[in-house]
VOLUMRO-533714 format. One line per field, with one value per residue (C-alpha): x, y negated, z; residue in three letters; residue number from 0. Coordinates in pm, 1 decimal, decimal comma. Layout:
// residues N
u	[X | ...]
v	[Y | ...]
w	[Z | ...]
residuo	[Ala | ...]
num	[NUM | ...]
This chain:
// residues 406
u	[-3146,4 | -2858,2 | -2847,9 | -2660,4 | -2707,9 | -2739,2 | -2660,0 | -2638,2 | -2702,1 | -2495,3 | -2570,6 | -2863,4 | -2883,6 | -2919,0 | -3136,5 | -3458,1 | -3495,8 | -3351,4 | -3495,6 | -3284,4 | -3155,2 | -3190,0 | -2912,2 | -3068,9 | -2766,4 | -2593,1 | -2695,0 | -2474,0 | -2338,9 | -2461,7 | -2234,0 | -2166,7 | -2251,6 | -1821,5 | -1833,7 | -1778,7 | -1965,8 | -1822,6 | -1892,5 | -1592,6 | -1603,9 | -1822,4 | -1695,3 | -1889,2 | -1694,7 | -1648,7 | -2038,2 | -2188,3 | -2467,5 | -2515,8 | -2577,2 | -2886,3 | -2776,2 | -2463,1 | -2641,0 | -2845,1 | -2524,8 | -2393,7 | -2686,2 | -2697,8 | -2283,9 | -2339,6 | -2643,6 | -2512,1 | -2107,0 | -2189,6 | -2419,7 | -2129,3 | -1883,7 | -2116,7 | -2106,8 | -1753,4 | -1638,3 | -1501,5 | -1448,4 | -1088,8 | -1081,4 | -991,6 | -1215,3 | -1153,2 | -1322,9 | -1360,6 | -1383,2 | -1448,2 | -1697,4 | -1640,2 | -1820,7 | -1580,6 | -1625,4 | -1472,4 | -1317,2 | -1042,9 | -1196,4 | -1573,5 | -1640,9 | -1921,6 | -1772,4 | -1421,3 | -1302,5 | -913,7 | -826,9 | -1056,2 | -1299,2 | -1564,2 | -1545,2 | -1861,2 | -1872,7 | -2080,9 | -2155,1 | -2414,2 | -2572,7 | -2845,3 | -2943,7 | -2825,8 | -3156,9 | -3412,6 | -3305,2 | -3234,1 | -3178,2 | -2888,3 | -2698,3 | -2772,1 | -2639,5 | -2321,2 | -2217,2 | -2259,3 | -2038,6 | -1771,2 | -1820,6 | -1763,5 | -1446,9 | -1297,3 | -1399,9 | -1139,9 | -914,0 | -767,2 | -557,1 | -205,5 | 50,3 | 340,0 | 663,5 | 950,0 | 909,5 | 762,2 | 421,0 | 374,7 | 115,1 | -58,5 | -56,3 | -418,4 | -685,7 | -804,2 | -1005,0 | -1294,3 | -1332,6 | -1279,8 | -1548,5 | -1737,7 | -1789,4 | -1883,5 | -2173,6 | -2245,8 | -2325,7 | -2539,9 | -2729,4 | -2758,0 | -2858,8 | -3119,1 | -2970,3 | -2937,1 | -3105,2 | -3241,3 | -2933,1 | -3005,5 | -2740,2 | -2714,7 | -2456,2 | -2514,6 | -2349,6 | -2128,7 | -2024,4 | -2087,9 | -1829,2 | -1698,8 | -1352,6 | -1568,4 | -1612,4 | -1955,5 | -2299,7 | -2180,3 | -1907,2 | -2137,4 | -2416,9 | -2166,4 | -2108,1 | -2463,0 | -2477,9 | -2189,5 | -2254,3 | -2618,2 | -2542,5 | -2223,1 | -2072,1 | -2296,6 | -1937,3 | -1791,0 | -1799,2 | -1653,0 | -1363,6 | -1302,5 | -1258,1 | -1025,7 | -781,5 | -753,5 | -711,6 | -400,3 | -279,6 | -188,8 | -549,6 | -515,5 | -823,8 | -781,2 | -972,0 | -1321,5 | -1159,9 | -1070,0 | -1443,8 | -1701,2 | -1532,4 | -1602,0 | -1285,3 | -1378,2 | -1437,3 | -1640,2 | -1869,1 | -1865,4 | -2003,2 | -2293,7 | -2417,2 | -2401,3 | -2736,2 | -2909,7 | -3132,7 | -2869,0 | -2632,0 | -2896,9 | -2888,8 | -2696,8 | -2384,5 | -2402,8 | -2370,6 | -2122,3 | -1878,2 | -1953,1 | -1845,5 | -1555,0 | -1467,8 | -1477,5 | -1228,9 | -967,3 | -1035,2 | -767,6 | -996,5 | -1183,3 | -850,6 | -808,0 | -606,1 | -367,8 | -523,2 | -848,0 | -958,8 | -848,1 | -1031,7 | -1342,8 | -1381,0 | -1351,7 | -1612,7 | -1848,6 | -1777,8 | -1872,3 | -2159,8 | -2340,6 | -2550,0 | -2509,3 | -2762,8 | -2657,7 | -2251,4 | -2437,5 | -2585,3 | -2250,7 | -2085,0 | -2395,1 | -2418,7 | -2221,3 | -2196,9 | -2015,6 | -1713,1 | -1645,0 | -1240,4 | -1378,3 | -1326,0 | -1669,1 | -1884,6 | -1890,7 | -1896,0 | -2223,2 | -2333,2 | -2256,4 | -2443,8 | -2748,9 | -2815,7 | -2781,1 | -2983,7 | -3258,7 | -3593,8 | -3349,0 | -3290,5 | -3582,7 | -3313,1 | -3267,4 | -3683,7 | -3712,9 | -3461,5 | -3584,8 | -3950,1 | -3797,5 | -3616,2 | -3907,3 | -4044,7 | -4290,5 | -4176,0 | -4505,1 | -4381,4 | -4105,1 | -4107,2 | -3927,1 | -3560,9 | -3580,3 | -3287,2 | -3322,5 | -3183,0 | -3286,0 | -3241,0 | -3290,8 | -3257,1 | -3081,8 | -3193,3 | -3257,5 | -3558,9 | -3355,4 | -3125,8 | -3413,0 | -3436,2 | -3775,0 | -4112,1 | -4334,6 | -4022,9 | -4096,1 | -3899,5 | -3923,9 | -3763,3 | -3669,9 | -3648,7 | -3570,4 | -3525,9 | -3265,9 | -3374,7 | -3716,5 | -3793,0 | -4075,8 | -4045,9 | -4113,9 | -4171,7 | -4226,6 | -4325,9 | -4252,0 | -4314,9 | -4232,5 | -4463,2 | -4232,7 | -3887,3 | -4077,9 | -4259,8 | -4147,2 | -4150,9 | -4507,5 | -4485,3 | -4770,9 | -4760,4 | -4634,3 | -4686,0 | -4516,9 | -4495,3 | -4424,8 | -4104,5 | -4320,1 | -4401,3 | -4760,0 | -4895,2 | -4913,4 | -5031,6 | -5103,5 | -4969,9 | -5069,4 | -5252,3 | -5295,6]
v	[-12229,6 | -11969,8 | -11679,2 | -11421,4 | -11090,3 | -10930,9 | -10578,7 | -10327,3 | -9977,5 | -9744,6 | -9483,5 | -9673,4 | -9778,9 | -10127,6 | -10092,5 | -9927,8 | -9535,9 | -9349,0 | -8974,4 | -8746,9 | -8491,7 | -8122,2 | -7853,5 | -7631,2 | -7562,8 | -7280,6 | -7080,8 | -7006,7 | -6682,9 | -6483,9 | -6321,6 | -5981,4 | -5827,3 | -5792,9 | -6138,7 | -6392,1 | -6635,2 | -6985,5 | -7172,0 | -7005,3 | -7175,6 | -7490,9 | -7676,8 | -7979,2 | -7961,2 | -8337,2 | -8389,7 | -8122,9 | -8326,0 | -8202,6 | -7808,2 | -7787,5 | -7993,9 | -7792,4 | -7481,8 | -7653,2 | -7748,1 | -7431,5 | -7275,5 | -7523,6 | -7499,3 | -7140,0 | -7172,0 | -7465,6 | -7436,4 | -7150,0 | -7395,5 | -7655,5 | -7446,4 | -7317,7 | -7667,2 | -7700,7 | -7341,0 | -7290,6 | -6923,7 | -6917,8 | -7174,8 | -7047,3 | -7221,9 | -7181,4 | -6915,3 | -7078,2 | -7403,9 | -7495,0 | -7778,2 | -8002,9 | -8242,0 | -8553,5 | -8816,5 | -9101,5 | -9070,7 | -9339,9 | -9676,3 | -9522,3 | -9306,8 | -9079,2 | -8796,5 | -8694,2 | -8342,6 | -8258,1 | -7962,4 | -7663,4 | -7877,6 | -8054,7 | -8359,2 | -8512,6 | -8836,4 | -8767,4 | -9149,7 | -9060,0 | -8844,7 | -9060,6 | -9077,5 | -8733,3 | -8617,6 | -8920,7 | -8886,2 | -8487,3 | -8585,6 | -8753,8 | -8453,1 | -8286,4 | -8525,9 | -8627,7 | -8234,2 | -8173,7 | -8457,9 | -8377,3 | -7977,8 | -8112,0 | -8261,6 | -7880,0 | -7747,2 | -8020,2 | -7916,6 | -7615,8 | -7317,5 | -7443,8 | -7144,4 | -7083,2 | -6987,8 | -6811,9 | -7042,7 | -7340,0 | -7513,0 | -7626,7 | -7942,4 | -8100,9 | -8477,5 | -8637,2 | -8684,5 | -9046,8 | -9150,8 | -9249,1 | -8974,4 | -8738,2 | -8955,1 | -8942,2 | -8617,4 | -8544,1 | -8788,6 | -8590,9 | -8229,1 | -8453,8 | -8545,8 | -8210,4 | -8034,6 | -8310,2 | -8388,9 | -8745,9 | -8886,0 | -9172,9 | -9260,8 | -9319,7 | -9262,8 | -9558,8 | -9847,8 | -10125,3 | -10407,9 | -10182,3 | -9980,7 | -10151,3 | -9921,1 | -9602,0 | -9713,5 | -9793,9 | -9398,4 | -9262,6 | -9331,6 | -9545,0 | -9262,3 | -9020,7 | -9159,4 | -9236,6 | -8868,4 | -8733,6 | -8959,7 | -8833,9 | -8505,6 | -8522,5 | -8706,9 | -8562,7 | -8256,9 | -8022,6 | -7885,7 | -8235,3 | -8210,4 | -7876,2 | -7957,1 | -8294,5 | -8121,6 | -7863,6 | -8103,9 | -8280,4 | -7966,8 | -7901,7 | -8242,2 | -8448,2 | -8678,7 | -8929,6 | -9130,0 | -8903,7 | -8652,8 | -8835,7 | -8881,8 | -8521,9 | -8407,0 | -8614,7 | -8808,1 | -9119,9 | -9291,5 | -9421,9 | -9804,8 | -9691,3 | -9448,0 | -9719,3 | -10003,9 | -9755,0 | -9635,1 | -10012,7 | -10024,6 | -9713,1 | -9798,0 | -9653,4 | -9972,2 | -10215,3 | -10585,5 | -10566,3 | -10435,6 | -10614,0 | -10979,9 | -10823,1 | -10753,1 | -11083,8 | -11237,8 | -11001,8 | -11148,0 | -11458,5 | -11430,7 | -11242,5 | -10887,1 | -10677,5 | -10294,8 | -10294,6 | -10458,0 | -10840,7 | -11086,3 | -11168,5 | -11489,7 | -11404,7 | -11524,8 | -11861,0 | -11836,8 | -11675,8 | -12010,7 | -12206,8 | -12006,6 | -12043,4 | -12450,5 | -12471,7 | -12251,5 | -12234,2 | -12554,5 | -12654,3 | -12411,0 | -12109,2 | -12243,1 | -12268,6 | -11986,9 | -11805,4 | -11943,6 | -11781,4 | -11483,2 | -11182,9 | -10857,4 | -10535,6 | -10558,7 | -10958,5 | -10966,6 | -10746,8 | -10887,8 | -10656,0 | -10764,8 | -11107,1 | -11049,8 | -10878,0 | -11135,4 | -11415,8 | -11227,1 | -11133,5 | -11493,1 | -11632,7 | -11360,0 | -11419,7 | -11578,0 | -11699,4 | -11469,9 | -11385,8 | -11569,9 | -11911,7 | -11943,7 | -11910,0 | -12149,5 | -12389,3 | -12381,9 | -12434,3 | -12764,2 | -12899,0 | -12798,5 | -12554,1 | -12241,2 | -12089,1 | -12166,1 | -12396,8 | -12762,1 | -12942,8 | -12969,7 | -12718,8 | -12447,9 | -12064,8 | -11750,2 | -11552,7 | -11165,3 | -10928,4 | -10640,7 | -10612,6 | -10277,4 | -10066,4 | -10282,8 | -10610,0 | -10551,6 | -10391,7 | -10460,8 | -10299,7 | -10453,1 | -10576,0 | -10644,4 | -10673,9 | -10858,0 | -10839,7 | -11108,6 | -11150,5 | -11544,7 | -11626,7 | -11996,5 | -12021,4 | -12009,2 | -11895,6 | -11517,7 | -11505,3 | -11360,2 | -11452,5 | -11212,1 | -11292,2 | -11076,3 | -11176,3 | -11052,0 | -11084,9 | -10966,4 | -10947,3 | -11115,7 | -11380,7 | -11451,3 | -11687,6 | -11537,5 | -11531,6 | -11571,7 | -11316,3 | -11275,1 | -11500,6 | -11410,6 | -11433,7 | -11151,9 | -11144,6 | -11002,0 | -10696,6 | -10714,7 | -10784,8 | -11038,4 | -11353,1 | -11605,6 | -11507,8 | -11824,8 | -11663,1 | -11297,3 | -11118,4]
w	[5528,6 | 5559,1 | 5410,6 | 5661,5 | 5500,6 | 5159,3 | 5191,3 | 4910,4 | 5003,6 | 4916,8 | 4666,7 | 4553,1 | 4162,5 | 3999,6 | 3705,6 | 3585,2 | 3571,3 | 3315,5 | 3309,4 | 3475,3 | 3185,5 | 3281,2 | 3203,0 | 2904,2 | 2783,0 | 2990,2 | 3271,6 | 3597,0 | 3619,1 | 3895,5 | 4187,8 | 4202,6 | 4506,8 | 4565,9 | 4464,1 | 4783,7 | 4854,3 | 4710,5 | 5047,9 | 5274,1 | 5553,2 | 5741,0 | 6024,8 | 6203,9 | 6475,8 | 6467,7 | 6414,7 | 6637,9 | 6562,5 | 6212,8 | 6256,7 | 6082,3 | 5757,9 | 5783,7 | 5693,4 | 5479,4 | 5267,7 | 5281,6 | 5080,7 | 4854,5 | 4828,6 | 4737,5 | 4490,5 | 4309,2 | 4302,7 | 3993,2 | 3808,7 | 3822,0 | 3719,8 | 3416,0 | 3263,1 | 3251,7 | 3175,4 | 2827,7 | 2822,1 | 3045,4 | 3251,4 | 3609,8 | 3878,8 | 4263,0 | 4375,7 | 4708,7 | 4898,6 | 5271,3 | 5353,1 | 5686,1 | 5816,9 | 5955,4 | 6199,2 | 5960,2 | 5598,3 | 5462,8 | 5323,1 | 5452,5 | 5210,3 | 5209,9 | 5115,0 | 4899,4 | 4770,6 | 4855,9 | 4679,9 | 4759,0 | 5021,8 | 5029,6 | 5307,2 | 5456,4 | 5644,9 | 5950,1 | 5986,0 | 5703,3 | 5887,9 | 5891,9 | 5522,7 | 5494,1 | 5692,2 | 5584,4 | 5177,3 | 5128,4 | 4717,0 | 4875,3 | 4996,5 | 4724,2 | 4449,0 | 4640,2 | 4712,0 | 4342,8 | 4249,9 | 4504,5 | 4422,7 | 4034,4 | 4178,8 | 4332,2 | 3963,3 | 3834,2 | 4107,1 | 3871,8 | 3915,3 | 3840,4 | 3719,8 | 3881,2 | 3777,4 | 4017,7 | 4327,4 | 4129,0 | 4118,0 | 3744,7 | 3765,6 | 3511,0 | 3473,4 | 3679,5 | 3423,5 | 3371,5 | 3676,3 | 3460,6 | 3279,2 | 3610,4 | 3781,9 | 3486,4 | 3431,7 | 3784,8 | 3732,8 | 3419,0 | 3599,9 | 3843,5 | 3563,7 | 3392,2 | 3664,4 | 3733,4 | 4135,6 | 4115,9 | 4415,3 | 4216,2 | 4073,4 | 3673,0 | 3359,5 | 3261,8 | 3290,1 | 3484,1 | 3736,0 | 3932,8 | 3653,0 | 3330,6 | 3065,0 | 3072,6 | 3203,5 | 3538,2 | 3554,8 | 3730,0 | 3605,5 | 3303,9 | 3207,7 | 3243,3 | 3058,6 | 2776,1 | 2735,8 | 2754,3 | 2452,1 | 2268,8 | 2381,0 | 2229,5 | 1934,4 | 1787,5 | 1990,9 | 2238,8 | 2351,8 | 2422,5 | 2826,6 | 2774,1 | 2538,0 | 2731,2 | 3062,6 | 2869,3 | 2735,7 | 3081,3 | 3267,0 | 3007,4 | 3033,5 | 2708,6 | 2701,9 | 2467,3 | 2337,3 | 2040,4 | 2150,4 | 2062,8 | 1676,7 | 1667,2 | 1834,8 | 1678,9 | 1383,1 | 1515,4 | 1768,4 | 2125,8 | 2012,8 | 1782,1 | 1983,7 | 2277,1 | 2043,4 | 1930,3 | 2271,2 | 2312,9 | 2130,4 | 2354,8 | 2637,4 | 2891,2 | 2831,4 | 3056,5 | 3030,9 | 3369,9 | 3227,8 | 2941,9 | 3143,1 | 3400,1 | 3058,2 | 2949,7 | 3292,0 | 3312,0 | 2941,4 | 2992,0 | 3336,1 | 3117,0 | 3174,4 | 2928,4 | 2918,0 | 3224,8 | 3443,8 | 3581,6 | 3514,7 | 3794,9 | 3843,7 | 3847,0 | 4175,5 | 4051,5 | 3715,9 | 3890,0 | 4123,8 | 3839,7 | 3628,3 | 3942,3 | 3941,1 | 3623,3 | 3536,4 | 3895,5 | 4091,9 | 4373,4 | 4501,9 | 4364,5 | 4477,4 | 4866,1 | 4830,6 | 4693,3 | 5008,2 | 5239,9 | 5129,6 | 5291,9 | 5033,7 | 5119,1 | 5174,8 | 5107,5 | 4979,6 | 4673,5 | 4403,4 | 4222,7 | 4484,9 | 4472,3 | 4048,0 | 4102,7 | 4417,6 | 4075,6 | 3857,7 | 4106,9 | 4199,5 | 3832,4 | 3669,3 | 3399,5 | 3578,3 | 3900,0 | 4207,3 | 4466,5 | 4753,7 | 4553,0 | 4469,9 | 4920,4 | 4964,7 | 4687,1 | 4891,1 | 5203,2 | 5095,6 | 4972,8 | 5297,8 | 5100,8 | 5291,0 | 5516,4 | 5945,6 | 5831,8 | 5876,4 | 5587,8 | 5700,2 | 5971,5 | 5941,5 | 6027,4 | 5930,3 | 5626,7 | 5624,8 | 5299,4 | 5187,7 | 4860,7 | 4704,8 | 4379,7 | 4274,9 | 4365,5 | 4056,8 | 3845,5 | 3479,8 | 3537,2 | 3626,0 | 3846,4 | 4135,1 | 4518,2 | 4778,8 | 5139,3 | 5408,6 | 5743,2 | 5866,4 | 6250,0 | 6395,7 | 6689,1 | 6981,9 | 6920,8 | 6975,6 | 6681,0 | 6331,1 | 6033,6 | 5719,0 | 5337,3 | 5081,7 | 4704,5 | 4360,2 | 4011,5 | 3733,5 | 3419,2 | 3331,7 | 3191,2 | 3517,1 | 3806,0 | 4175,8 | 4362,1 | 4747,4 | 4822,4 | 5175,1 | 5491,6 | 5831,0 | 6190,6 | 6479,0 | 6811,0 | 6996,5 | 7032,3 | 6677,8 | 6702,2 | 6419,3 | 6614,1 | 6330,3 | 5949,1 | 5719,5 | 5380,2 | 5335,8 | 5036,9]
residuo	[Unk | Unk | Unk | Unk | Unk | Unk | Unk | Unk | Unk | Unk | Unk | Unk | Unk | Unk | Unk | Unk | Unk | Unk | Unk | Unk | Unk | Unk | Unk | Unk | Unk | Unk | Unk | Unk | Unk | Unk | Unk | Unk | Unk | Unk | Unk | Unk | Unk | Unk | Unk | Unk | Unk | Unk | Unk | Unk | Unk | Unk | Unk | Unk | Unk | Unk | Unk | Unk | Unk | Unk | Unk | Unk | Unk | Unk | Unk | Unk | Unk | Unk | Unk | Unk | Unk | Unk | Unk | Unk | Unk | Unk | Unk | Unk | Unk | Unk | Unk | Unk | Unk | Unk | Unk | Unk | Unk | Unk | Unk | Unk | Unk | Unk | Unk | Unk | Unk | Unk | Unk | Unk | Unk | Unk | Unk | Unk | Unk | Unk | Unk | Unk | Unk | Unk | Unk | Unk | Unk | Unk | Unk | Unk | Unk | Unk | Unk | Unk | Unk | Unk | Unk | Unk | Unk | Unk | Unk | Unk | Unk | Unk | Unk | Unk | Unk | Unk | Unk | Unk | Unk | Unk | Unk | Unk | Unk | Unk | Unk | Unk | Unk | Unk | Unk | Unk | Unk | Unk | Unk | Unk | Unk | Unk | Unk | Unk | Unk | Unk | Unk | Unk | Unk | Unk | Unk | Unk | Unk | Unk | Unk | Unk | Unk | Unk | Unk | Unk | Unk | Unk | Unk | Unk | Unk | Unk | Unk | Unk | Unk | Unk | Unk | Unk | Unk | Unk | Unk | Unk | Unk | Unk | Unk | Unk | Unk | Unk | Unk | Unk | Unk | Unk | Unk | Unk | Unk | Unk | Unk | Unk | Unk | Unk | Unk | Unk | Unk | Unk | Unk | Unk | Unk | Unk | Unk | Unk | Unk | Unk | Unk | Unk | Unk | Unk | Unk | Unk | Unk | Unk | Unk | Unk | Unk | Unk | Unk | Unk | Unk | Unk | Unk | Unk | Unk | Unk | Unk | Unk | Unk | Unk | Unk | Unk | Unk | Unk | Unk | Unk | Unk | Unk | Unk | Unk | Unk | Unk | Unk | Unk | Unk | Unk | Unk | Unk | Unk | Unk | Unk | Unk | Unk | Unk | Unk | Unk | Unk | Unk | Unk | Unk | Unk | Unk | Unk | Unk | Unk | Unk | Unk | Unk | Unk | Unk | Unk | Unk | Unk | Unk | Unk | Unk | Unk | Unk | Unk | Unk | Unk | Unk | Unk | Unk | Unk | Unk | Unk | Unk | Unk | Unk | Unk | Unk | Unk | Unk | Unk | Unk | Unk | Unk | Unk | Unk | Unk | Unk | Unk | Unk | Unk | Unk | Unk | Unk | Unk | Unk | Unk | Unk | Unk | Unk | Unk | Unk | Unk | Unk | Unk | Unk | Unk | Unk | Unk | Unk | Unk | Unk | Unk | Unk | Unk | Unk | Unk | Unk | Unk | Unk | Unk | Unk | Unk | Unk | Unk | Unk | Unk | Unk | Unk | Unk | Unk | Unk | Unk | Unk | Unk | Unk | Unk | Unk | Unk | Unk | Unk | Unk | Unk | Unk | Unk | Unk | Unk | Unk | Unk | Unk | Unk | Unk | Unk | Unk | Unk | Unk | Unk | Unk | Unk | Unk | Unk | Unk | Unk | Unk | Unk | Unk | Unk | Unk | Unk | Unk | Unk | Unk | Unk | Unk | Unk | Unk | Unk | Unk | Unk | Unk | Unk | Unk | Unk | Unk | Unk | Unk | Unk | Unk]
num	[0 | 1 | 2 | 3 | 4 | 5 | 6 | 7 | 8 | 9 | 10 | 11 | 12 | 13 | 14 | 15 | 16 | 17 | 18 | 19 | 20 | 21 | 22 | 23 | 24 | 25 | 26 | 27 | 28 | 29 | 30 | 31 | 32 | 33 | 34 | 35 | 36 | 37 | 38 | 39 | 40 | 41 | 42 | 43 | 44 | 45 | 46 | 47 | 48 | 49 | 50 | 51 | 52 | 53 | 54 | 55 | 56 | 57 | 58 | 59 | 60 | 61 | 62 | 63 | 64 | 65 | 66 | 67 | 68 | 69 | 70 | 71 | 72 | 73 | 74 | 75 | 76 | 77 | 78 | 79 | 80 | 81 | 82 | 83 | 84 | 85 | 86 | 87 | 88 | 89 | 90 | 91 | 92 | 93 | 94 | 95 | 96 | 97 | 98 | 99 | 100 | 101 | 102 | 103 | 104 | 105 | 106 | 107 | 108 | 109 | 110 | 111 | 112 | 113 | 114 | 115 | 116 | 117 | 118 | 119 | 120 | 121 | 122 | 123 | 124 | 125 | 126 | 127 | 128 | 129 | 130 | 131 | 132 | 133 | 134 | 135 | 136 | 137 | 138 | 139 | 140 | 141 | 142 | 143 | 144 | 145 | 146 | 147 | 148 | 149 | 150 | 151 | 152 | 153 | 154 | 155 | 156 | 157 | 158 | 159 | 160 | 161 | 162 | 163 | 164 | 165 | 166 | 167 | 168 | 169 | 170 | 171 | 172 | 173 | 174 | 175 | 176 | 177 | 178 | 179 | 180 | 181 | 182 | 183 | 184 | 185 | 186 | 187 | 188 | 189 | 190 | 191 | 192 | 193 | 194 | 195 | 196 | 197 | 198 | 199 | 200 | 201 | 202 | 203 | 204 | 205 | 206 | 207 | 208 | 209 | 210 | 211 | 212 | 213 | 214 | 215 | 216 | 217 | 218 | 219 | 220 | 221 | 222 | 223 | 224 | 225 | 226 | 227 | 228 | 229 | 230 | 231 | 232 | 233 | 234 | 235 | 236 | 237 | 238 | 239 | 240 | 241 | 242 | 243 | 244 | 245 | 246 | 247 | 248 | 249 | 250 | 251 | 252 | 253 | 254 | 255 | 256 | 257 | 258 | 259 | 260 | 261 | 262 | 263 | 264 | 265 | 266 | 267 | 268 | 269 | 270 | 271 | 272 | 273 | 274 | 275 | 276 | 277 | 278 | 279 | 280 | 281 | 282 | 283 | 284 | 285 | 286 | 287 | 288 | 289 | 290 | 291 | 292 | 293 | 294 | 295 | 296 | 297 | 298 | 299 | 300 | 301 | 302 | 303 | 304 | 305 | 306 | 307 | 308 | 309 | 310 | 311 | 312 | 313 | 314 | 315 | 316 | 317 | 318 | 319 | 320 | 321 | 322 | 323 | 324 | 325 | 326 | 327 | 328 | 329 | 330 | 331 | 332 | 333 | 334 | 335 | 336 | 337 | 338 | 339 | 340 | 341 | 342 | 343 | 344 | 345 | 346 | 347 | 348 | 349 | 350 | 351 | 352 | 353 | 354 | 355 | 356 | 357 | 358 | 359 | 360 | 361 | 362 | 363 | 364 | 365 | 366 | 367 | 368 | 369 | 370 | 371 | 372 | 373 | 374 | 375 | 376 | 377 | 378 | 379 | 380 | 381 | 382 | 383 | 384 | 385 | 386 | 387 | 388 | 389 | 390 | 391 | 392 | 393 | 394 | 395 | 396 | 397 | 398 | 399 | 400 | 401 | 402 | 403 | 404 | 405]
């Protein structure tokens, strides 16, 4: 059976929830009534379409832009007063939304899960609105434009995860590490979580004093030494041991390990290595199945880490038990040696480290206009997959024939 599609949704997390930590330690200053408001300007020209969420993020531009800001102040750090926010057609590489200096830029193309998931908008305007914070007020001198050297991309990312998670937007997403970002050099969720942790263990002001000394310029990896006593390997091997730092991250920095990653970066022959790791540590199902499946976009390099990692996981993948039933000719409407098409959805629960797990599939013979849907679960990591449900529709999607009901 082929496997055609295993998407990954964006924006979605890959391991069990973490509790979203609420800000308690600051409050946003309020505007005076001279005071602007932060939102300047909103254009969706390009996505006329969007009007209503337009306003909508213009409210919560001008409500939450003071909150952000809050968290990072440290008594004279000079924030933009203003940004614009615009609503595009199309950003570069698809984004979903990026932050030149002083905007905030939307990709209309989201529109979509802007409206069905409002956490969404929410979470990804305070990250990008975390990003025109960082953008600071450089000084200038006669006619010239003194700039500070670009902070670390990790810790930049990092940080604008962290005012997600204090101000408790987060649209699901958890603080945590995991497959896509499994240490703090991968920036985002894992960065973040890293530094609620040091922030809450060692240094309430750590966010603060961290976002100082890259606004200055001059980071080193001294600044943890200096702030908590403790250096950077030394903090990361502790929050090693926290709840935050899932199973998922741990195997993704043991695969990345053993292919010859120096501090989060690949060796130049890593594709090379990464084929040969496969060879030797997958069978030949899981290799077919490697082959099959199609993840976002397929020349990148992290993608086809975490499609390795996904299909080899603890307990075997929900994709390689169907396939297993249908070659022993096991699988409900499926003649033993007859081919099809297999469709899934790989989502939040798919990469869970949390239990019971459900799985849904889509399965379509050529040539024949019928459907046929499986549902799966898994009780604990212990547990092997249960087929719980098979069935078959119509075109119109009426249930023509009911193979196994619950």
């Amino acid at each position: 059976m082929k496997v055609a599609s295993l998407h990954r949704n964006s924006w979605i997390p890959v391991a069990s929830l973490v509790a979203a930590i609420l800000c308690s330690c600051s409050t946003a200053p309020k505007l005076s009534r001279t005071e602007p408001a932060p939102v300047r300007n909103v254009d969706f020209r390009e996505a006329p379409e969007m009007k209503a969420l337009a306003e909508r993020a213009r409210q919560l531009g001008n409500t939450l832009y003071p909150k952000v800001c809050a968290l990072l102040a440290d008594g004279d750090t000079k924030f933009p007063r203003q940004f614009d926010l615009q609503f595009k057609k199309r950003l570069p590489n698809g984004n979903t939304a990026d932050s030149p200096p002083n905007r905030v830029r939307l990709n209309a193309t989201h529109a979509r899960m802007f409206r069905d998931k409002p956490g969404m908008l929410d979470q990804v305007l305070i990250h990008e609105m975390a990003h025109v914070a960082q953008h600071y007020e450089q000084p200038i001198i006669g006619r010239w434009l003194v700039r500070s050297h670009d902070p670390p991309a990790h810790w930049a990312e990092g940080i604008a995860d962290y005012v997600c998670f204090k101000l408790g937007e987060t649209n699901g997403r958890c603080a945590q590490c995991d497959f896509s970002y499994p240490d703090f050099r991968s920036g985002y969720s894992c960065a973040g979580a890293f530094l609620l942790y040091v922030e809450r263990t060692y240094n309430s002001d750590l966010v603060r004093q961290l976002n100082t000394r890259l606004r200055h310029g001059g980071y080193s990896d001294e600044f943890f030494a200096n702030a908590t006593g403790r250096s950077l390997p030394q903090l990361w091997m502790e929050f090693q041991q926290t709840a935050a730092f899932t199973p998922n991250a741990a195997r993704m920095l043991a695969l990345r390990q053993a292919l010859g990653y120096v501090q989060g970066k690949p060796p130049e022959d890593v594709e090379q290595r990464f084929k040969a790791f496969v060879d030797q540590n997958a069978d030949a199902l899981t290799r077919e199945l490697l082959k099959a499946v199609r993840v976002p976009a397929a020349g990148d390099l992290q993608a086809r880490l975490v499609g390795f990692l996904y299909l080899t996981q603890p307990g075997g993948a929900a994709e390689t038990f169907m396939a297993r039933l249908q070659k022993a000719g096991k699988l409900p409407g499926f003649a033993k040696g007859e081919k099809g098409t297999l469709s899934s959805f790989l989502n939040a629960d798919a990469l869970s480290v949390s239990f019971p797990v459900n799985r849904s599939f889509t399965a379509t013979k050529r040539g024949e206009p019928s459907c046929y849907h499986y549902e799966l679960a898994r009780a604990s990591a212990e547990a092997e997959w249960q087929l719980q449900r098979a069935w078959r529709t119509n075109p119109d999607g009426t249930v023509a024939e009911e193979y196994l009901a619950r």
